[in-house]
N, C-alpha and C positions, 0 to 999 in steps of 0.2 A: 901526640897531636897530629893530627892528619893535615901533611904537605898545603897542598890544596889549599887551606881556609886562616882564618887569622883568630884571634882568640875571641874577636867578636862575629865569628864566625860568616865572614866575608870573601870573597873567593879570592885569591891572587894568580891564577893560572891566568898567565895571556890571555887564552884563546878567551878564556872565558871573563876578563876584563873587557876585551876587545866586545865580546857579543853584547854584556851589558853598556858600553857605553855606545852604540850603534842603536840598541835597541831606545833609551834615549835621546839619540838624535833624532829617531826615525818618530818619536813621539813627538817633537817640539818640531819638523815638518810636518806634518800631521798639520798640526795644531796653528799653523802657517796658512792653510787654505781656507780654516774658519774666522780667524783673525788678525789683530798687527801683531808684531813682537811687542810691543810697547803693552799689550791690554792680555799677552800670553804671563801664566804664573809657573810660579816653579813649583806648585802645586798641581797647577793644571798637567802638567808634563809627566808627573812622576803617575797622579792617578791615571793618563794616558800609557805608560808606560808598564802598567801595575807594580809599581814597588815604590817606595815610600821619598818623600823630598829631600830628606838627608842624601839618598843616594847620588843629588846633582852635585851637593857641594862634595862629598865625598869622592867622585868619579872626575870629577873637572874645576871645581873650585864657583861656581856660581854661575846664573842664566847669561850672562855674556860670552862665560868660555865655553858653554856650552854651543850656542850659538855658532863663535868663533870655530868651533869643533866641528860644525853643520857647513859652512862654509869652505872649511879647509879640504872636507871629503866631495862637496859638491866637485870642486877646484878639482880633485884628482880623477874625477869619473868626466869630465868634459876635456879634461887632458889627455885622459884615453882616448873618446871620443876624436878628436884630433890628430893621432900617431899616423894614420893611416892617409892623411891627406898628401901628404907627398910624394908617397907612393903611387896616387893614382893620378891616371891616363889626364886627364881635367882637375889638378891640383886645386884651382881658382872654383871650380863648379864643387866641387867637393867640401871645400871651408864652408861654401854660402850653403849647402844645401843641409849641412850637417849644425853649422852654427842656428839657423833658425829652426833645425828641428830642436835643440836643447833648450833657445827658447821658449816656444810655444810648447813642449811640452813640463817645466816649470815656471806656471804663473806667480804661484806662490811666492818664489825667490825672488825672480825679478819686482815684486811688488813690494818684498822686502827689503833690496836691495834700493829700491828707488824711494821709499818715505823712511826708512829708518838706519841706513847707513851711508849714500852718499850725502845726507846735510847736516851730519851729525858726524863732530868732529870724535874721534877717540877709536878705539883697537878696532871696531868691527870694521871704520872705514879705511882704516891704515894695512887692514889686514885682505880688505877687499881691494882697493886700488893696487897693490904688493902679487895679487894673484896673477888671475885671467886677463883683466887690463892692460897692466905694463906687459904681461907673456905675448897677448895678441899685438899690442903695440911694436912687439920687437919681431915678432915671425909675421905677421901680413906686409911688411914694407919689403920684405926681404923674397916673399914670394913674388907680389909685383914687381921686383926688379927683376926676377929671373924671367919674366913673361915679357918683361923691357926688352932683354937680349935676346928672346928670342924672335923679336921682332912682331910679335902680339900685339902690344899697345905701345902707343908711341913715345918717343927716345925723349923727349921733352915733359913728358909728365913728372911730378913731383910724388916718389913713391908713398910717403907718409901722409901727403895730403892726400893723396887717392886712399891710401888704406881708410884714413879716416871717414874717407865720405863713406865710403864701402862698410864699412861699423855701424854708422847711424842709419845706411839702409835697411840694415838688418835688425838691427835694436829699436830705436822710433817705433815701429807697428804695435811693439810692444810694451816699452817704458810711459810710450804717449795712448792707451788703451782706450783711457776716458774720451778722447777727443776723436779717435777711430771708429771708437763704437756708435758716439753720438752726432759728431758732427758727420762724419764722411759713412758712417752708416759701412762698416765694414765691417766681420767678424774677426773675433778670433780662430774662428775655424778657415777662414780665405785665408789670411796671412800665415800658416802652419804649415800649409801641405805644401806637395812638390810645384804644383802648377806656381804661386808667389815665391818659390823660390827660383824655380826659371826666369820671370820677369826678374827679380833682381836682377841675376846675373848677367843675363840680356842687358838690363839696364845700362850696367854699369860698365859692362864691356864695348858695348856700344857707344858709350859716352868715354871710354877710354882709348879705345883701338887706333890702330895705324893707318889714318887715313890714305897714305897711298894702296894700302890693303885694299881698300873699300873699291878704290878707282878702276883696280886692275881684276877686281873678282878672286882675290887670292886668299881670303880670309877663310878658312875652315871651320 
């Protein structure tokens, strides 16, 4: 019998576990931009995916851990995205400009992430809050203190509550879409690019800085 397959003629090679259960996730994303999770089937996924519904339970054990599986890979691709802020010259300008490009460029998630997992107790929220949230909760307080010492924004500020506010500038455009689009008449396409990402930063730098900086013209 050939390594490779099982006797119901199923593959077990990593590489090629791995491709089927991506190509999967990549179908039940998909399938994110047309509608909620809630009204998505595991029928829908698999005929998106072209192979059959047994495969979901067979690959991951049901459309939740599926899901959970869509989250956990999002998680790692926004984590890369990330590596490289510390690295650079403008640490601070680098989070903001890179964090709202990850937003605005997945509507889908954030959409999902906002009606069907943070009000809805159970693994998908336990496994979203456990991510990106607590990771940025613990590295942006940590970068703001270093911009503390270096005498950037002032020695009196509360790093955690700054981070905080600095999160919801960035998230809000997005989480609160309906009320952007209709009430304040704003696109999704203004709050994505770099131009609203500058204003943030501005923003928030400016509402944070070391006012004797300001006095003396020594701000950079």
């Amino acid at each position: 019998m050939n390594n490779n397959t099982t006797k119901r003629g199923r593959p077990i090679d990593p590489e090629i576990q791995l491709e089927r259960k991506n190509q999967l996730i990549d179908a039940a994303y998909a399938l994110l931009h047309e509608k909620s999770y809630r009204n998505i089937t595991i029928r829908e996924i698999a005929e998106q995916a072209n192979t059959k519904s047994a495969m979901i339970s067979y690959y991951f054990g049901g459309k939740q851990e599926l899901f959970l599986a869509m989250m956990q890979r999002e998680e790692e691709n926004r984590l890369q995205s990330l590596q490289g802020v510390l690295k650079s010259k403008d640490p601070l300008k680098a989070f903001i400009y890179i964090a709202i490009k990850r937003f605005s460029e997945d509507p889908a998630i954030t959409r999902f992430i906002t009606d069907d997992v943070i009000h809805i107790d159970g693994p998908l929220r336990d496994q979203f809050i456990n991510t990106m949230p607590k990771k940025i909760a613990e590295f942006l307080p940590v970068l703001i203190d270093q911009l503390k010492k270096k005498g950037l924004i002032r020695k009196n500020l509360d790093a955690k509550w700054a981070a905080f506010s600095l999160m919801n500038l960035i998230v809000m455009p997005f989480v609160g879409a309906f009320i952007r689009d209709n009430a304040w008449e704003i696109s999704h396409e203004e709050v994505s690019g770099d131009e609203w990402a500058e204003h943030v930063y501005q923003l928030f730098l400016t509402g944070c800085q070391n006012t004797n900086m300001i006095k003396d013209g020594s701000l950079k």
